[in-house]
MARPADO-283939 format. One record per residue (C-alpha): residue number from 1; residue in three letters; x, y, z. Coordinates in pm, whole numbers. Example, Ala and Ser with C-alpha at 12.3 -4.5 7.8 and 13.67 -1.06 7.14 Angstrom:
 resi resn      x      y      z
    1  ALA   1230   -450    780
    2  SER   1367   -106    714
END
This chain:
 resi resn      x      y      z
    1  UNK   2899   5967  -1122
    2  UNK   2777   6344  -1179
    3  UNK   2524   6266   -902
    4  UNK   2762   6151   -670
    5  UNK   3065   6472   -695
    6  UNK   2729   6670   -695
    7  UNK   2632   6552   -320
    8  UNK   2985   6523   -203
    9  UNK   3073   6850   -402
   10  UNK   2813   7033   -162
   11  UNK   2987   6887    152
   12  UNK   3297   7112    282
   13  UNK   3631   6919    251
   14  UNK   3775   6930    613
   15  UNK   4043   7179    435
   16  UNK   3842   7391    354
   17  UNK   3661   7458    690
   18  UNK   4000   7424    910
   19  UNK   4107   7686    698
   20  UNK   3871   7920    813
   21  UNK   4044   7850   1171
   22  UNK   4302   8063   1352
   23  UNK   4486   7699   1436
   24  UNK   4600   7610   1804
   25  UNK   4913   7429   1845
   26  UNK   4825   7040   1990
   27  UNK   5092   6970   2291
   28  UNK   5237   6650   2160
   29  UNK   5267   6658   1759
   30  UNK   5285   6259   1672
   31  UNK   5566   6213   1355
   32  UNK   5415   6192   1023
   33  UNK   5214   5868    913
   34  UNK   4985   5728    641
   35  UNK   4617   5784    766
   36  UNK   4568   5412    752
   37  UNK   4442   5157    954
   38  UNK   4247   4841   1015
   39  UNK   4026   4802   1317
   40  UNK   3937   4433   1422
   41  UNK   3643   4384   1614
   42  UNK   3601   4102   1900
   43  UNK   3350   3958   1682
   44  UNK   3673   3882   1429
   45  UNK   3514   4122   1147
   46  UNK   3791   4368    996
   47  UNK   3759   4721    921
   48  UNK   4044   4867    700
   49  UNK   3995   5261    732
   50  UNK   4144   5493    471
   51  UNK   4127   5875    530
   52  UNK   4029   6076    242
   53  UNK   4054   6388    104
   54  UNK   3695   6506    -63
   55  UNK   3850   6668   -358
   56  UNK   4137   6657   -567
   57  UNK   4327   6708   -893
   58  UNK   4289   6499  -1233
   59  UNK   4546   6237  -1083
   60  UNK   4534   5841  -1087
   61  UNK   4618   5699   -740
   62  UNK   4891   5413   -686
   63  UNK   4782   5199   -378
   64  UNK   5055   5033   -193
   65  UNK   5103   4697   -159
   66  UNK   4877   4693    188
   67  UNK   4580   4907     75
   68  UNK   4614   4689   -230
   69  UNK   4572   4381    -55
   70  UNK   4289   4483    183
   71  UNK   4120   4590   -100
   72  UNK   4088   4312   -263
   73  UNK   4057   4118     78
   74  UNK   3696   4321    122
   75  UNK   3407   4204     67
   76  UNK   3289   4544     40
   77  UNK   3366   4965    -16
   78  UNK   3199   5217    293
   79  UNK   3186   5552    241
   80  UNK   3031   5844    419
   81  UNK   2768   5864    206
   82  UNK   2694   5783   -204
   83  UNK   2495   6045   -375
   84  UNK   2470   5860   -696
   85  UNK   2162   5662   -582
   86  UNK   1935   5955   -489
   87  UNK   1679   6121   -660
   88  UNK   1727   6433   -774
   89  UNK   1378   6591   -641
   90  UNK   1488   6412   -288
   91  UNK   1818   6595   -299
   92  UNK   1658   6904   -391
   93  UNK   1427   6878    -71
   94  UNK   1694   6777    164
   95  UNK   1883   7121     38
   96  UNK   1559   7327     60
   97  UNK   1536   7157    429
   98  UNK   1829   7229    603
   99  UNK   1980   7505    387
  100  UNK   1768   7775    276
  101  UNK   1612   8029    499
  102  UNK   1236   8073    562
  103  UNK   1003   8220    305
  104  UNK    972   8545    513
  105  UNK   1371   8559    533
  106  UNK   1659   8694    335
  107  UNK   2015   8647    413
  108  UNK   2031   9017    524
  109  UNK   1819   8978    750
  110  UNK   1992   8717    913
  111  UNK   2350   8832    880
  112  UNK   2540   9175   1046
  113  UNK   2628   9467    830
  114  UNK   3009   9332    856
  115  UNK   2946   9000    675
  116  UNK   2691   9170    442
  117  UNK   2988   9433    348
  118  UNK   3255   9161    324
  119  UNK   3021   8911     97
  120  UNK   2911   9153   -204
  121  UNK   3254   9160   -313
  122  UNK   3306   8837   -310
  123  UNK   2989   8704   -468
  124  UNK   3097   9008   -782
  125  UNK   3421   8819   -801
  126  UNK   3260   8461   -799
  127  UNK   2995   8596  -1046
  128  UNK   2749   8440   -805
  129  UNK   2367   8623   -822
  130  UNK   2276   8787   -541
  131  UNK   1927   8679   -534
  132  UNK   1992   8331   -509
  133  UNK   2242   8385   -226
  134  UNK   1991   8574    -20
  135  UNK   1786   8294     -8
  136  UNK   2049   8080    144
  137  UNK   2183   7996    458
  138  UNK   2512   8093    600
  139  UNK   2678   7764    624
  140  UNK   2528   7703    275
  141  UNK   2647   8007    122
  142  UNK   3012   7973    256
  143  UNK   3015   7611     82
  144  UNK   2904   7722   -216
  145  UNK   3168   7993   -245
  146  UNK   3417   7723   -121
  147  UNK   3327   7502   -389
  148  UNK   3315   7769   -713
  149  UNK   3713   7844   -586
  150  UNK   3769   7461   -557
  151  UNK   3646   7460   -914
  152  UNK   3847   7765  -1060
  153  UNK   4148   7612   -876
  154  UNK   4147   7315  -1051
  155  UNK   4012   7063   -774
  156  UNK   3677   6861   -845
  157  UNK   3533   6702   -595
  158  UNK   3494   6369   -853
  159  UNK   3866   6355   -831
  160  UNK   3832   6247   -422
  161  UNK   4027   5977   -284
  162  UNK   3667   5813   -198
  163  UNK   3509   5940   -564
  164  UNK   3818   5734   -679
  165  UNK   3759   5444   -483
  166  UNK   3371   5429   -532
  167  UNK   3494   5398   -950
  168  UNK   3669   5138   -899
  169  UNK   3399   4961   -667
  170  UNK   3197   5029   -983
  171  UNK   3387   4865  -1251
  172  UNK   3458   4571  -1029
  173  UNK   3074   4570   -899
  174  UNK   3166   4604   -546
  175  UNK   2890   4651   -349
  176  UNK   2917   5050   -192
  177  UNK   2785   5073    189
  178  UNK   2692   5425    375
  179  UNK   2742   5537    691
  180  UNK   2508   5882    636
  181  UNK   2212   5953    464
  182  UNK   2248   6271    244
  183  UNK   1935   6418    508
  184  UNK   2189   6325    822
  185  UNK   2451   6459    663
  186  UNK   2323   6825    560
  187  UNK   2074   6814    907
  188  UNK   2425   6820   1116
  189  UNK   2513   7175    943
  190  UNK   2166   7253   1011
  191  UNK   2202   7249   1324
  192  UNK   2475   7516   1398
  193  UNK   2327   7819   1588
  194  UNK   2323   8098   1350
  195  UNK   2575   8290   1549
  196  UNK   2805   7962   1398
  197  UNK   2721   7966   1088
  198  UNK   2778   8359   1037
  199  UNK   3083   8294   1206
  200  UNK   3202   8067    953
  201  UNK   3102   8251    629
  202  UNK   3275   8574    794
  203  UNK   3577   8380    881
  204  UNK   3549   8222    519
  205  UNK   3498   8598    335
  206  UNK   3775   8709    569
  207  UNK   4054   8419    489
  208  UNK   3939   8430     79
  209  UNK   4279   8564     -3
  210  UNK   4456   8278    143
  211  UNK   4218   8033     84
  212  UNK   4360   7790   -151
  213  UNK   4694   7843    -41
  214  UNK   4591   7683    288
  215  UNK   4433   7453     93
  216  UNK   4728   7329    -91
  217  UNK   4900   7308    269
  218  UNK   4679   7104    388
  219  UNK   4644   6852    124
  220  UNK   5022   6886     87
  221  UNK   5023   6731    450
  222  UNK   4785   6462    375
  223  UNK   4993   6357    116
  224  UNK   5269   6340    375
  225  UNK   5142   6258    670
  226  UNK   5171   6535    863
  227  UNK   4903   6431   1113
  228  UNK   5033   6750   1353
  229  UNK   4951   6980   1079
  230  UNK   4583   6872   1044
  231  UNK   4520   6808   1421
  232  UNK   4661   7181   1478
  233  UNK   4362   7284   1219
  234  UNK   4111   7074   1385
  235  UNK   4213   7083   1707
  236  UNK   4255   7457   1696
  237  UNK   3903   7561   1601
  238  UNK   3808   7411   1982
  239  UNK   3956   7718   2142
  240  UNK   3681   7940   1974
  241  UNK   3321   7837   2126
  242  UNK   3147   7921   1801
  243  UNK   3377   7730   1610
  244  UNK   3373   7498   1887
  245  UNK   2971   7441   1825
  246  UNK   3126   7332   1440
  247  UNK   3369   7062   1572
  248  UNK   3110   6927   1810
  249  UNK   2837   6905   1598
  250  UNK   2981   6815   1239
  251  UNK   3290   6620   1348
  252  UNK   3239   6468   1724
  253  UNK   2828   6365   1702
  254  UNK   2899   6216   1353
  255  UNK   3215   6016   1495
  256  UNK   2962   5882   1732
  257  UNK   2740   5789   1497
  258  UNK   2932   5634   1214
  259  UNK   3155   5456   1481
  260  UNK   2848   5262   1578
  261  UNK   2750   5176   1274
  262  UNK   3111   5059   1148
  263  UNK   3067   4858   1484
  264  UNK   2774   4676   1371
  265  UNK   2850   4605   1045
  266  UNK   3197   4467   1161
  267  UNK   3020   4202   1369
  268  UNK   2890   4054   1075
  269  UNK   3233   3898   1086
  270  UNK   3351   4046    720
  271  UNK   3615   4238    553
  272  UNK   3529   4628    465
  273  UNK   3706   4882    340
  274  UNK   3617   5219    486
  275  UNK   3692   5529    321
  276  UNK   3586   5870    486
  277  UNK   3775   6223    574
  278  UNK   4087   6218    733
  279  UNK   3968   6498   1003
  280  UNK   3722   6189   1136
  281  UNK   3985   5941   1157
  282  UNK   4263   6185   1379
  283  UNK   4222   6365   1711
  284  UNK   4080   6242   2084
  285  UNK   3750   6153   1930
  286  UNK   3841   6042   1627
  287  UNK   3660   5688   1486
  288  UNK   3927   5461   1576
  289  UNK   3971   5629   1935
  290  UNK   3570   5558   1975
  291  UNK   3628   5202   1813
  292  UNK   3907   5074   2026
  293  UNK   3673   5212   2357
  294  UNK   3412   4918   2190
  295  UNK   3739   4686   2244
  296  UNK   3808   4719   1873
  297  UNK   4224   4609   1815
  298  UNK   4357   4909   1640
  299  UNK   4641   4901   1407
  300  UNK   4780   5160   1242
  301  UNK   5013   5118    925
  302  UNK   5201   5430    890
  303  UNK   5406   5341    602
  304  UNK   5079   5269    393
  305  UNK   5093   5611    157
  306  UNK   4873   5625   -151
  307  UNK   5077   5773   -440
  308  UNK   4900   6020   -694
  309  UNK   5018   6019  -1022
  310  UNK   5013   6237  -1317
  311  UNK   4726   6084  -1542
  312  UNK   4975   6007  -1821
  313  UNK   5181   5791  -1640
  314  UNK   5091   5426  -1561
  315  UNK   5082   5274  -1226
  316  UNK   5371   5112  -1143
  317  UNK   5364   4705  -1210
  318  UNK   5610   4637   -919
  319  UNK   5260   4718   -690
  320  UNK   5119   4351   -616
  321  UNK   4752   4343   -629
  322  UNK   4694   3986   -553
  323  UNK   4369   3791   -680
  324  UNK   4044   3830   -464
  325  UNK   3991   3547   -190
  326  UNK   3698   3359   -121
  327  UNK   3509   3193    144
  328  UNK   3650   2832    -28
  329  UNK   3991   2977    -56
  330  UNK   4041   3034    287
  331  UNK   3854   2684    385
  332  UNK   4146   2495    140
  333  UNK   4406   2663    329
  334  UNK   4335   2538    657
END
């Protein structure tokens, strides 16, 4: 399980990028709502998607009596990606790929005299070496300072909503599908011009103060629902084009491309339960806005909260969690 927090623990939580965002308001807020649906395709397959939240407090979740159901209605868990299957010398070359700079570069050389000024405090503070951040990228950098606050804050990334559900896919020996390669995942950030990705470890260094406070806001409104709270933080970064180049390229082309693969896997006819960050699940091009354009029937169950509780309380027995169906279950009741 180390393996796994230790990819996902490298990927930003949507917070903590939006955060980075001066936020613009969308024009029609929608009321708040469980970031839970089920998409069926035409092909009769269901797809029960279940926006997450890529790091959280030492909290046991309570699943309502829906999610319960449609979990154990699935035939199998989907996640973004699972780290806990790849080597460790691949995941060290997929870092080296797409995160650290050339031989022949330092991160001075790549960065202006502004975020060079702003970042020496702030790796002092984070008792970070200098040396190794020179030899990092900017979008690298900024998640690895991200992360250390995460961690001196309290919030592991093996304490997910999907870390928690890939446990419990574990101990019931669920089998765990992918809609990204770790290399996919990390090439997207690769990507960003490196005008973007200075602009994001500025905007990071410059919001540091504030950082986890806007971080407990934001998770604050997942817990609630507060959809027009997280689509003003996504939304918002749209109306700066470097930050623009971040939403299209880490949010939008990866919509794309793990819409069409939920797409095929839901014409296998089956029952999957899809768990991936709530800032891919909300917006105009959001995964169930691109599955409903493949004539997908999207329903939306806004009443379908998860409940965290304080590890020493029990989950409540009044949840049903009804027994697993199979194929000859469903035969005897027709």
């Amino acid at each position: 399980m180390r393996r796994l927090a230790g990819a996902l623990g490298w990927l930003l939580p949507v917070a903590g990028w939006l955060a980075c965002a001066s936020p613009l308001p969308p024009p029609a807020p929608p009321p708040p709502a469980a970031f839970y649906w089920q998409a069926t395709s035409p092909a009769g397959g269901d797809l029960f998607l279940l926006g997450s939240v890529h790091i959280g407090e030492s909290r046991e979740l309570a699943l309502p009596a829906r999610i319960a159901t449609d979990w154990q209605r699935s035939e199998t868990l989907v996640l973004e990606m699972d780290g806990s299957g790849i080597a460790d010398l691949e995941r060290l070359e997929s870092f080296h790929r797409y995160g650290l700079l050339p031989p022949t570069h330092t991160l001075r050389d790549v960065v202006g005299a502004e975020t060079w000024q702003a970042l020496l405090p702030a790796l002092r503070d984070a008792r970070y070496p200098l040396d190794a951040a020179s030899r990092m990228r900017p979008w690298l950098l900024a998640q690895m300072l991200m992360q250390l606050d995460f961690a001196a804050a309290g919030y592991d990334p093996e304490n997910g909503v999907d870390a928690w559900f890939w446990r419990r896919a574990a101990a019931e020996r669920r089998p765990v599908l992918t809609l990204e390669t770790l290399d996919e995942q990390l090439a997207s950030f690769g990507l960003l011009s490196p005008a973007a990705e200075e602009r994001l470890l500025l905007d990071m260094l410059e919001q540091r103060d504030a950082f986890m406070e806007t971080t407990h806001e934001i998770l604050r409104a997942w817990e609630r629902g507060d959809e027009a709270q997280l689509l003003e933080r996504v939304l918002g970064i749209r109306d700066d084009p470097l930050l623009a180049e971040f939403y299209q390229t880490v949010f939008v082309a990866r919509n794309r491309r793990m819409a069409e693969r939920l797409a095929g896997l839901a014409d296998d006819g089956g029952r999957h339960f899809v768990v991936v960050g709530t800032g891919h699940l909300i917006g105009p091009e959001s995964i169930p806005v691109l599955l409903a354009a493949r004539g997908f029937r999207i329903e939306r169950f806004a009443d379908a909260f998860l409940e965290a509780l304080p590890l020493e309380l029990e989950i409540p027995e009044s949840i049903p969690v009804p027994p697993a169906q199979g194929p000859e279950d469903e035969d005897s009741e027709e």
